[in-house]
N, C-alpha and C positions, 0 to 999 in steps of 0.2 A: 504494500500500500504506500501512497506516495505521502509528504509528510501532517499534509489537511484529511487524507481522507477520515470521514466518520470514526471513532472511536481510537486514534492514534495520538488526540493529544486530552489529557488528563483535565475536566475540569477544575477550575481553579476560581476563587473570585479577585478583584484588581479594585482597588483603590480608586474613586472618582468622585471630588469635590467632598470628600471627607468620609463616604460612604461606601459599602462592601457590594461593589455589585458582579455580575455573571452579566456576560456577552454570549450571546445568541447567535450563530449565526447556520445555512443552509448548505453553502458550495463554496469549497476554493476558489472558483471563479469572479465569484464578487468580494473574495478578501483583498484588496489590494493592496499596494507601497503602502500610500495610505495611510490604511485603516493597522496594516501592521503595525505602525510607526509609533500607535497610540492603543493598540489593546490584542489580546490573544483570545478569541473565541473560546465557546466550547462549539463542533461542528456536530449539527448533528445527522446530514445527512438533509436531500429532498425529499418533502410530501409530509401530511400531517402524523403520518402513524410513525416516519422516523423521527419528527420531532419531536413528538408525544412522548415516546419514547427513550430518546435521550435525555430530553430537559428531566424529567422526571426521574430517572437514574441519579442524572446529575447531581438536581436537588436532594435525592434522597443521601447521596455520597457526602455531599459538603457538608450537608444537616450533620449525620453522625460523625463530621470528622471534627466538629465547632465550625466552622467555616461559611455558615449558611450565612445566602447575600441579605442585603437589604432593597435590593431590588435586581430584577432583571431587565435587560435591553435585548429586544429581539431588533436584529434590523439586517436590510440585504436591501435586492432587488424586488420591483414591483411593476404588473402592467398595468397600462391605464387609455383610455380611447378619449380621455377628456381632460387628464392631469399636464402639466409640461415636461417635456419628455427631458431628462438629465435632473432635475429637481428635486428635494429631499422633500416630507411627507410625514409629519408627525399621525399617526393613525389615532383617530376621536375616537373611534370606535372597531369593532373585528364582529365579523358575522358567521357562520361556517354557512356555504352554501348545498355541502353536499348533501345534507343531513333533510330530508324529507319523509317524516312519517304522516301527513297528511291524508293517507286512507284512513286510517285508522282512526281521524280525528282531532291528528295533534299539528300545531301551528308548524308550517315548513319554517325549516331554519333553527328550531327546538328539538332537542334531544330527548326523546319518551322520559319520562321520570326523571328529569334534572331539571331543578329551575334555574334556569338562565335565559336572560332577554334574547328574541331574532340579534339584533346587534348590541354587547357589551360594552359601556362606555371605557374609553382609558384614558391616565393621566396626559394633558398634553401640555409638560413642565415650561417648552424653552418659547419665548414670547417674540422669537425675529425667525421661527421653523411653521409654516405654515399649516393646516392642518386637514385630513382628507378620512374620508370614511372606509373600512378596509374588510375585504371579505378573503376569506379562507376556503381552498378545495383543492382539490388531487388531481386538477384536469389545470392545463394552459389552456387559457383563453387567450382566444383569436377574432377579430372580426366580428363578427353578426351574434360572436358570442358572450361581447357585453352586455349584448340587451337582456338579457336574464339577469346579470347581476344588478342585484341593486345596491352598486357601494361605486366608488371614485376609482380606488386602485383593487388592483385582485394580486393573493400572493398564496405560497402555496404553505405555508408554517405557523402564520401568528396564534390563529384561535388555537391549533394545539398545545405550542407554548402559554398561552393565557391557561388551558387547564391544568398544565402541569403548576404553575404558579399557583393559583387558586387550591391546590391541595395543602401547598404549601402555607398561605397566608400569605402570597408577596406580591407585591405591585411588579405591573410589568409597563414597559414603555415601548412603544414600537414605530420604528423612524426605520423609514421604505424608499429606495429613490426609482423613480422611474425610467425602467431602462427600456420599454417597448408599448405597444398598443397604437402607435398613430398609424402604422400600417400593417396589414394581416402577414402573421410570422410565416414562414417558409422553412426555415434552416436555424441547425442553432446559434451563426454569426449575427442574425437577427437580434437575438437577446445578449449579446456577449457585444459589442458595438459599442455601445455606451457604458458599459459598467465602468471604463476607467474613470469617468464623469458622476456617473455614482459613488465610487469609491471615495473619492476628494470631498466631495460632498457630504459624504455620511462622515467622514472622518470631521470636516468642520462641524457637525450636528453632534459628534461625540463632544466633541470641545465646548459646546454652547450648554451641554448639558451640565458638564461640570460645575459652569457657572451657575446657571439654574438652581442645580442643587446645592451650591453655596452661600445659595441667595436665599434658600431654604422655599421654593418654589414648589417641591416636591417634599 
């Protein structure tokens, strides 16, 4: 395995603006110079069940080891048909789209027997990061395929991360940049194109948080 993939680097929490937090992140792809330069992920892998999955490891590791954060940062790439493409994206809110039990009764977008809202609100600490509505699912949306979502950007990790935290009792923050959606994907250059634009970006949105949370915003 090469040195990002999934499971090859130990989570750990990192110091920011006074507080113990855990970084979150999906793919090597969207770690860049950077983001390197200012924090070491825990990786946990694309789609909601490897994130589910990790984060939740994670936490339960740092928990027994004293270590447990004070908050987590989910953040990466995100698409969007209507956001500015290259732009960071504090998420208001995280929706799961895949989740439809609606024969049976129950509100689409709610999970049978768990009470949680169609869309979760989250903290959105830094006051110069603008702020977008965010939906979560296991498919890349393409084209004709936003119009079913009803959120700003689509990604494919946060609301799982948001459960994994909620078991825990931790705030999560989730800052997205937009690396595609103004035109229908083809290949995976499509989505790789802009990340180095994202990268810079999320890393300046890492640094405004510090402040933030120094400013006790959060």
């Amino acid at each position: 395995m090469s040195e990002l993939d999934p499971g090859t680097i130990d989570a750990a929490t990192e110091m920011l603006g006074g507080r113990r937090v855990l970084f979150v992140m999906a793919a090597s792809a969207e770690y860049g110079a950077h983001l390197k330069a200012r924090i070491r992920p825990l990786m946990t892998g694309v789609g909601p069940i490897e994130a589910a999955l990790a984060t939740g490891v994670a936490l339960q590791t740092l928990t027994m080891a004293g270590d447990k954060p004070e908050l987590v940062v989910s953040l990466g790439s995100a698409g969007s048909r209507t956001l500015d493409q290259g732009h960071v994206y504090q998420a208001s809110s995280v929706s799961w789209r895949d989740i439809d039990a609606s024969p049976l009764g129950f509100v689409k977008g709610v999970t049978p027997f768990l009470d949680h809202p169609v869309d979760t609100p989250l903290p959105t600490p830094i006051p110069s990061v603008p702020t977008a509505r965010l939906s979560t699912g296991s498919d890349i949306v393409t084209g004709l395929g936003y119009h079913r979502v009803d959120a700003d950007m689509v990604d494919m990790e946060t609301f799982a991360v948001l459960r994994a935290c909620q078991r825990f009792a931790l705030p999560l923050v989730a800052l997205r940049g937009i690396s595609d959606g103004a035109a229908d994907l083809h290949h995976y250059d499509d989505w790789t194109t802009l990340l180095h634009v994202v990268d810079e970006r999320l890393a300046d949105a890492v640094d405004r948080l510090a402040v933030a949370i120094e400013a006790k915003l959060l």
